[in-house]
C-alpha positions as CSV (number, residue, x, y, z in Angstrom):
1,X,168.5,134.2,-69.1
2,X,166.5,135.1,-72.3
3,X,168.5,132.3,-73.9
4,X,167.2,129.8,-71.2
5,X,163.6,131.1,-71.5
6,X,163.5,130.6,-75.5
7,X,165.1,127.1,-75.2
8,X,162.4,126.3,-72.6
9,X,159.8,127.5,-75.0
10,X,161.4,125.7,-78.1
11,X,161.0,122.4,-76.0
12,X,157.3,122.6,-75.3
13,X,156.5,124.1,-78.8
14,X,158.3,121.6,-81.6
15,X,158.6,122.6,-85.0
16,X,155.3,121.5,-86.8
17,X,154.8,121.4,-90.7
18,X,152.9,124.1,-92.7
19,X,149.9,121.8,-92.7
20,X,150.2,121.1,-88.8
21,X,150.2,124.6,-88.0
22,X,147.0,125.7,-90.4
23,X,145.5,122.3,-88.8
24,X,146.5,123.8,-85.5
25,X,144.9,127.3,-86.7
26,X,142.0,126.5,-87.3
27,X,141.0,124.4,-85.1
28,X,142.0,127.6,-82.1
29,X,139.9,129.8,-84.4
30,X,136.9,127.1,-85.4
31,X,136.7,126.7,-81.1
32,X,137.2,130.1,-80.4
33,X,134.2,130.6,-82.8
34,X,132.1,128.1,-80.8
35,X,132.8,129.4,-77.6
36,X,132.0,132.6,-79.0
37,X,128.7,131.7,-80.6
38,X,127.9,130.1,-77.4
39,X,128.0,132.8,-75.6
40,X,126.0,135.1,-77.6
41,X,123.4,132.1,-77.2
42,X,124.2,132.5,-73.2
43,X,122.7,135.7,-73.5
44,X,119.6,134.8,-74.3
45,X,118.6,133.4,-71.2
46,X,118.7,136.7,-70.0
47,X,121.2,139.1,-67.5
48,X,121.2,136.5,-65.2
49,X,123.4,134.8,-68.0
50,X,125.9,138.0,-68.5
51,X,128.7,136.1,-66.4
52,X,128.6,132.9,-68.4
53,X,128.3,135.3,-71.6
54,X,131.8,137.3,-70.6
55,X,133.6,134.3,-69.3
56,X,133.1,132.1,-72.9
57,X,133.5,135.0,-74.8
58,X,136.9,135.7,-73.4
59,X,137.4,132.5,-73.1
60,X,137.0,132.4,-76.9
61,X,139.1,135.3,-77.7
62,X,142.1,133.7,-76.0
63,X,141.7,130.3,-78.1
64,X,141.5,133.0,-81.2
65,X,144.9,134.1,-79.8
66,X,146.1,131.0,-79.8
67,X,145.6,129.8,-83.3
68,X,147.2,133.3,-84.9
69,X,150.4,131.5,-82.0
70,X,150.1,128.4,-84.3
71,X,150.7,130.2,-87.5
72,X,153.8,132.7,-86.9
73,X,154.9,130.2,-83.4
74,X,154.6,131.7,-79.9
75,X,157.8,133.2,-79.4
76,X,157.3,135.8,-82.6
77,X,153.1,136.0,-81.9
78,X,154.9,137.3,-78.4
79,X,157.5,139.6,-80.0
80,X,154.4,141.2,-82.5
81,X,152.0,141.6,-79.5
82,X,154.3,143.7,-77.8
83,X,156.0,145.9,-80.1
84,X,155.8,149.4,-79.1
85,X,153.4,150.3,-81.6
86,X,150.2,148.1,-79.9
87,X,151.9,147.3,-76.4
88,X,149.5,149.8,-75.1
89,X,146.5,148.3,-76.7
90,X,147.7,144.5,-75.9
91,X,148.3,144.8,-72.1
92,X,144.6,146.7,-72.1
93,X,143.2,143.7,-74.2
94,X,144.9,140.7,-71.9
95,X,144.1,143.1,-68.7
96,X,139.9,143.1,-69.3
97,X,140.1,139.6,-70.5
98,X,141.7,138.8,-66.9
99,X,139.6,141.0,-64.8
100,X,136.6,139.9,-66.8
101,X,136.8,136.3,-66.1
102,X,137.7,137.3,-62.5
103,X,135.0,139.2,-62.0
104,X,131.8,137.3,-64.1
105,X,133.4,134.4,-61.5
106,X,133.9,135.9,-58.4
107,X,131.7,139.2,-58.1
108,X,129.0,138.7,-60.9
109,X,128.3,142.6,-61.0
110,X,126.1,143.3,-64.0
111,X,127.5,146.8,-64.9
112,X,131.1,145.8,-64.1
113,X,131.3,142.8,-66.6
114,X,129.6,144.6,-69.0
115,X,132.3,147.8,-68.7
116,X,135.1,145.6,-69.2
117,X,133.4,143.8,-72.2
118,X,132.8,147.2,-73.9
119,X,136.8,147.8,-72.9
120,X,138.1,144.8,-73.9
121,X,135.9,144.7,-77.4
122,X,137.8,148.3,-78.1
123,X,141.1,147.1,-77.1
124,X,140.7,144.5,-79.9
125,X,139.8,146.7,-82.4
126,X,142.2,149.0,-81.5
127,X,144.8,146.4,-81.0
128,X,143.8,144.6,-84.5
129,X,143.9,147.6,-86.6
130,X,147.3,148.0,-85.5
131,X,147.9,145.8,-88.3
132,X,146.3,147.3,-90.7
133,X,148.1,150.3,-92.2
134,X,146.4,153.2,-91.6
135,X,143.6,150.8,-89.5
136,X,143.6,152.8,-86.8
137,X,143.7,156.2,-88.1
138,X,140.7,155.5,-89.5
139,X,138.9,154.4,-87.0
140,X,139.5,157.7,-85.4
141,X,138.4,159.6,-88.2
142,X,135.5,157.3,-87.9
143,X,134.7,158.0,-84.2
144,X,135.4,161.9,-84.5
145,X,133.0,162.1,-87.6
146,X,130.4,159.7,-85.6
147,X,131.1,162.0,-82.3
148,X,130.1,165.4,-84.2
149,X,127.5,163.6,-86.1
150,X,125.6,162.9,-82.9
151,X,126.3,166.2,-80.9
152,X,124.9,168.2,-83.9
153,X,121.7,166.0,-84.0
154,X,121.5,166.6,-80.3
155,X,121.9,170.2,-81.5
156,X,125.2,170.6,-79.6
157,X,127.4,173.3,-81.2
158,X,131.2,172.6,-82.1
């Protein structure tokens, strides 16, 4: 069955030249940029505008995805997404980026969309530093040293 489902995959997804696939690269990226950029400007309009804001920004995080698929090809951008060590922090990311554009559509609920930007935002840091050695330990040696940073100017005791 696996067999079947990589041969299916092979046929939609030829094998492209070094050059086709950096072409292919960055041209996700460059449009996952603009749909980026353009939703930052969505947000000017004002909250009235936070829908169209989450739905191009995921939007251009999934075009972003993309173009890392061009480089290393689907089937291992697949295999490297969900290796144990960021399955967690994957299936969060491509969860909020789902329920985001389902909800900015279908609900529009200010404090909702917002929630699973802030979620979603994390999950890609978290998920990106996972290829970073030592990324994400120290981002949570950043976050513990911000946390007691703040409660001891709030003048709560450790």
């Amino acid at each position: 069955a696996v067999d079947g489902v990589t041969d299916e995959i092979r046929s939609h997804c030829p094998a492209l030249t070094y050059k086709q696939r950096l072409y292919g690269a960055l041209s996700c990226i460059g449009i996952g940029f603009l749909m980026s950029v353009g939703a930052t400007l969505a947000l000017l309009g004002g909250k009235d505008h936070l829908s169209d804001y989450a739905v191009l920004y995921t939007l251009g995080n999934v075009c972003s995805i993309c173009g890392s698929g061009f480089v290393v090809g689907p089937c291992r951008q697949a295999k490297l997404m969900f290796k144990p060590v960021r399955r967690v922090a994957c299936m969060i990311y491509l969860s909020t980026m789902i329920a985001t554009v389902f909800v900015a559509i279908y609900y529009a609920d200010i404090l909702l969309i917002f929630s699973l930007l802030i979620i979603q935002y994390c999950a890609l840091i978290w998920y990106g530093a996972s290829f970073i050695p030592f990324g994400r330990t120290c981002i949570a040696k950043a976050c513990k040293k911000g946390c007691s940073y703040a409660g001891s100017s709030m003048g709560v005791e450790q």
